[in-house]
N, CA and C atoms as a LAMMPS dump frame, in Angstrom:
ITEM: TIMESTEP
0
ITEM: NUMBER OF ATOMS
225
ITEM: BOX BOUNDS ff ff ff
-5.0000000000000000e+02 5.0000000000000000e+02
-5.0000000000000000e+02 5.0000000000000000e+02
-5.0000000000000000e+02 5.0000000000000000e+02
ITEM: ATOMS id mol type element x y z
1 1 1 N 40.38 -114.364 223.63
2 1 2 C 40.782 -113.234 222.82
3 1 3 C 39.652 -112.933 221.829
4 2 1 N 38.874 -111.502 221.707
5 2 2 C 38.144 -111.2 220.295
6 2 3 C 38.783 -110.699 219.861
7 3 1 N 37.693 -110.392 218.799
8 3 2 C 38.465 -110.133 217.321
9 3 3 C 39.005 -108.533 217.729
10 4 1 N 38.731 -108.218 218.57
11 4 2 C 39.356 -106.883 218.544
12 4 3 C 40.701 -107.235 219.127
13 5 1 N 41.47 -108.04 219.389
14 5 2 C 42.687 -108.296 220.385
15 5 3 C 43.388 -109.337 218.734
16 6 1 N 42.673 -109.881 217.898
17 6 2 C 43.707 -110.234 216.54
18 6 3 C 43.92 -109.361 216.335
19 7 1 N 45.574 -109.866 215.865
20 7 2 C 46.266 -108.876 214.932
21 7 3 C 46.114 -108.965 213.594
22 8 1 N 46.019 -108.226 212.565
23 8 2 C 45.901 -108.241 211.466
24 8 3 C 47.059 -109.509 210.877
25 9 1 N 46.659 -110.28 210.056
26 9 2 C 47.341 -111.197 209.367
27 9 3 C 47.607 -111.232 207.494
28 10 1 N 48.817 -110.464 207.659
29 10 2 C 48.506 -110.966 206.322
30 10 3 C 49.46 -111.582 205.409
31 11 1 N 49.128 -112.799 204.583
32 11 2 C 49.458 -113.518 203.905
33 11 3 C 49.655 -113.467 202.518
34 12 1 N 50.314 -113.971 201.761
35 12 2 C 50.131 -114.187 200.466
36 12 3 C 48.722 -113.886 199.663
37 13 1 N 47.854 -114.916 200.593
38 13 2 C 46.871 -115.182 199.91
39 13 3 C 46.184 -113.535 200.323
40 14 1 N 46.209 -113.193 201.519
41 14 2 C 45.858 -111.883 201.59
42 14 3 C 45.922 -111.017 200.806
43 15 1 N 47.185 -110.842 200.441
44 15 2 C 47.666 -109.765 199.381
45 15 3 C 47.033 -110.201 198.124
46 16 1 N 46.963 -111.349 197.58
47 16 2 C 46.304 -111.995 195.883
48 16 3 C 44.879 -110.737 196.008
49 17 1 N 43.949 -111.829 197.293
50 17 2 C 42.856 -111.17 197.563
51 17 3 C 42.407 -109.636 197.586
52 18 1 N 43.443 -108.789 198.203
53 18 2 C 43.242 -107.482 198.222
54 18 3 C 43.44 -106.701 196.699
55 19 1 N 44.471 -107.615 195.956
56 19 2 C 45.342 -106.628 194.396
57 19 3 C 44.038 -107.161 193.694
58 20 1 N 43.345 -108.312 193.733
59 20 2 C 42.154 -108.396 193.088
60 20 3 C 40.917 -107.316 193.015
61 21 1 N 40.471 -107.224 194.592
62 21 2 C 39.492 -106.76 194.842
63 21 3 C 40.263 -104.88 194.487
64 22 1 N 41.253 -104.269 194.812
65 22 2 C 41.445 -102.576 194.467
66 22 3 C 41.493 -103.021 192.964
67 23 1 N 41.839 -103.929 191.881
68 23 2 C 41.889 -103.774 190.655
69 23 3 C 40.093 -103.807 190.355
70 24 1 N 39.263 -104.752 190.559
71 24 2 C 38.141 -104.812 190.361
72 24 3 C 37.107 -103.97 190.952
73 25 1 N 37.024 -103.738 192.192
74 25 2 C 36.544 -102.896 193.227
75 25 3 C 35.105 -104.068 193.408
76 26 1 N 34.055 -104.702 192.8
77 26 2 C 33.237 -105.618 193.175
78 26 3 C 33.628 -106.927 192.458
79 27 1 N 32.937 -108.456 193.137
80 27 2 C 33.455 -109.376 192.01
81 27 3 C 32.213 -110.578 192.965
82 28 1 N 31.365 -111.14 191.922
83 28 2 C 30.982 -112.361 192.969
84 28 3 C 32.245 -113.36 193.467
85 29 1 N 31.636 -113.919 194.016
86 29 2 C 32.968 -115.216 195.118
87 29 3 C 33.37 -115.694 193.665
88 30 1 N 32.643 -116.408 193.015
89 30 2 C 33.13 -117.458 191.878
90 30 3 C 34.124 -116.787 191.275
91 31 1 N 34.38 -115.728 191.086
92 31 2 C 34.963 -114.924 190.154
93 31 3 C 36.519 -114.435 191.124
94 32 1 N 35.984 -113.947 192.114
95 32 2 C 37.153 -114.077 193.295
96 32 3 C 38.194 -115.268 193.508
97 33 1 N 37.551 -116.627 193.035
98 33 2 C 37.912 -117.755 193.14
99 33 3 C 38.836 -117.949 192.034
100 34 1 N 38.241 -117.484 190.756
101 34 2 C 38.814 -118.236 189.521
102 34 3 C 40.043 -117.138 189.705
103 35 1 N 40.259 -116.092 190.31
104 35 2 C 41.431 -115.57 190.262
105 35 3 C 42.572 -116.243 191.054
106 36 1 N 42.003 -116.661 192.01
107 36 2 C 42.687 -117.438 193.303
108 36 3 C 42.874 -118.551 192.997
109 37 1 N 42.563 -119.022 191.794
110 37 2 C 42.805 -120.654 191.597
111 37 3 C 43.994 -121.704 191.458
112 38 1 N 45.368 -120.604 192.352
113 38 2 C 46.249 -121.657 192.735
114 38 3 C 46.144 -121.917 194.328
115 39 1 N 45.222 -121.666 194.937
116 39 2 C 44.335 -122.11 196.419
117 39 3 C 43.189 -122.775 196.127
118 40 1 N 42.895 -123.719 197.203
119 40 2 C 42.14 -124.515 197.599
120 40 3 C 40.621 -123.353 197.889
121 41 1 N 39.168 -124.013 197.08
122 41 2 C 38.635 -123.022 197.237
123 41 3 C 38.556 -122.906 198.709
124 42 1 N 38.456 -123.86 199.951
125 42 2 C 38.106 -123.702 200.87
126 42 3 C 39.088 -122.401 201.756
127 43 1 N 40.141 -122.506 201.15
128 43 2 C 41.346 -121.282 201.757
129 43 3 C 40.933 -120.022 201.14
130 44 1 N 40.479 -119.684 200.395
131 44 2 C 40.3 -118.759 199.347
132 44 3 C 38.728 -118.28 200.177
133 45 1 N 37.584 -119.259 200.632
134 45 2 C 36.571 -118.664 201.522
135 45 3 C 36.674 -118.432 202.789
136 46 1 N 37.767 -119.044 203.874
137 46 2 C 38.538 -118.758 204.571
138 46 3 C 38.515 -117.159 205.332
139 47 1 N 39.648 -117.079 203.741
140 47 2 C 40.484 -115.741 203.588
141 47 3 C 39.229 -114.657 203.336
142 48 1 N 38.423 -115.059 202.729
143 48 2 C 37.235 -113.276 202.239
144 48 3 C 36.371 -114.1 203.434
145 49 1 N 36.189 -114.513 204.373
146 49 2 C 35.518 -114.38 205.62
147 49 3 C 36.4 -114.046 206.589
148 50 1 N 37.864 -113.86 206.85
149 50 2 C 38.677 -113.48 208.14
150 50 3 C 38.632 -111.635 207.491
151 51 1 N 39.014 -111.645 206.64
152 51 2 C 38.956 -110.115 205.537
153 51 3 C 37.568 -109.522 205.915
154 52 1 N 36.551 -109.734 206.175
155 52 2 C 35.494 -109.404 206.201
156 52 3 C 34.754 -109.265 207.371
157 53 1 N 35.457 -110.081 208.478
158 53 2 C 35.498 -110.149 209.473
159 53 3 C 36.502 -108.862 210.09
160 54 1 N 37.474 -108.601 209.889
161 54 2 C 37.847 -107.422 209.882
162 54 3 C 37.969 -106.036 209.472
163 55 1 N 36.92 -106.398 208.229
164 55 2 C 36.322 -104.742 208.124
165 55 3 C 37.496 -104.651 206.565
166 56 1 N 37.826 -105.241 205.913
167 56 2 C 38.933 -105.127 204.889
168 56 3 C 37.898 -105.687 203.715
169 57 1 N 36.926 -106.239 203.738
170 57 2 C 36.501 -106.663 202.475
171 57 3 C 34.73 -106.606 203.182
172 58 1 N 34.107 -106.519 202.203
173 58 2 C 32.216 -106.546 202.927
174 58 3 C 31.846 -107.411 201.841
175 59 1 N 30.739 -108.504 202.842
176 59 2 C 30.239 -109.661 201.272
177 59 3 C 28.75 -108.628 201.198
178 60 1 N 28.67 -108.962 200.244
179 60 2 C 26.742 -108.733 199.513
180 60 3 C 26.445 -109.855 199.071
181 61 1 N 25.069 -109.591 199.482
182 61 2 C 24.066 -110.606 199.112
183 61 3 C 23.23 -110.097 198.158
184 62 1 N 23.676 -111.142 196.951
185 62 2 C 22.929 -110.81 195.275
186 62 3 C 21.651 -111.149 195.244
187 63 1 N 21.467 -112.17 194.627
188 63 2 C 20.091 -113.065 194.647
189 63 3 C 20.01 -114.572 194.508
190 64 1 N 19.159 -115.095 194.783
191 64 2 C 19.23 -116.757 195.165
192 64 3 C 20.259 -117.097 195.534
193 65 1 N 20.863 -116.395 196.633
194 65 2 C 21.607 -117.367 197.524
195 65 3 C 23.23 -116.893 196.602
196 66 1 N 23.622 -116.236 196.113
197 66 2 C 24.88 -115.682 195.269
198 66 3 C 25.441 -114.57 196.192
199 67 1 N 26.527 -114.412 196.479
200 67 2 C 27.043 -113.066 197.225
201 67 3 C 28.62 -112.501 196.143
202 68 1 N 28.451 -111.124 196.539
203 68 2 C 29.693 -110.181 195.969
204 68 3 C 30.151 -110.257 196.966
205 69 1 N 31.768 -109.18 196.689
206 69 2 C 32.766 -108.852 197.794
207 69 3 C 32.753 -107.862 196.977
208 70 1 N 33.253 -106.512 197.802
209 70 2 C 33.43 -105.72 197.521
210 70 3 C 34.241 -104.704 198.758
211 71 1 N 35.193 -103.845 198.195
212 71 2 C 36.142 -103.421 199.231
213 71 3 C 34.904 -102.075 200.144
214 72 1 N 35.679 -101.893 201.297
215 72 2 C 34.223 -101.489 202.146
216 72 3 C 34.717 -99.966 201.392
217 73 1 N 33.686 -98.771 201.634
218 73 2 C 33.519 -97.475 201.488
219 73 3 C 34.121 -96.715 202.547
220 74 1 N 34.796 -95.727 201.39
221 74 2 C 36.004 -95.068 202.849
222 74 3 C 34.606 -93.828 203.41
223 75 1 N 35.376 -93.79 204.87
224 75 2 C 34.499 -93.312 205.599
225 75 3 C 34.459 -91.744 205.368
């Protein structure tokens, strides 16, 4: 199965992730995290890589190795 044959999943943690990112609109991970901090960070990077993977969240790459999220640009 690819990713075009998943179905969208969404979770709790999904929803935290998304009311974050439309309230903020950009945020580095760390900052994504400290909002999420009743998850495990590893669930919390997880979640903004399956999100991102589906076109619901886009990472950036800051500098030295630091990345944003930010919700993608409507078309």
């Amino acid at each position: 199965m690819d990713d075009a044959d998943t179905p969208l999943v969404h979770t709790e943690l999904t929803h935290r992730v998304l009311r974050v990112m439309h309230r903020r609109k950009e945020c580095a991970i760390e900052e994504l995290m400290q909002e999420c901090s009743s998850y495990a960070w590893n669930q919390v990077l997880l979640e903004i890589d399956r999100l991102s993977r589906s076109g619901q969240l886009c990472l950036l790459y800051k500098k030295d190795g630091d990345y944003a999220v930010r919700l993608p640009r409507a078309a």
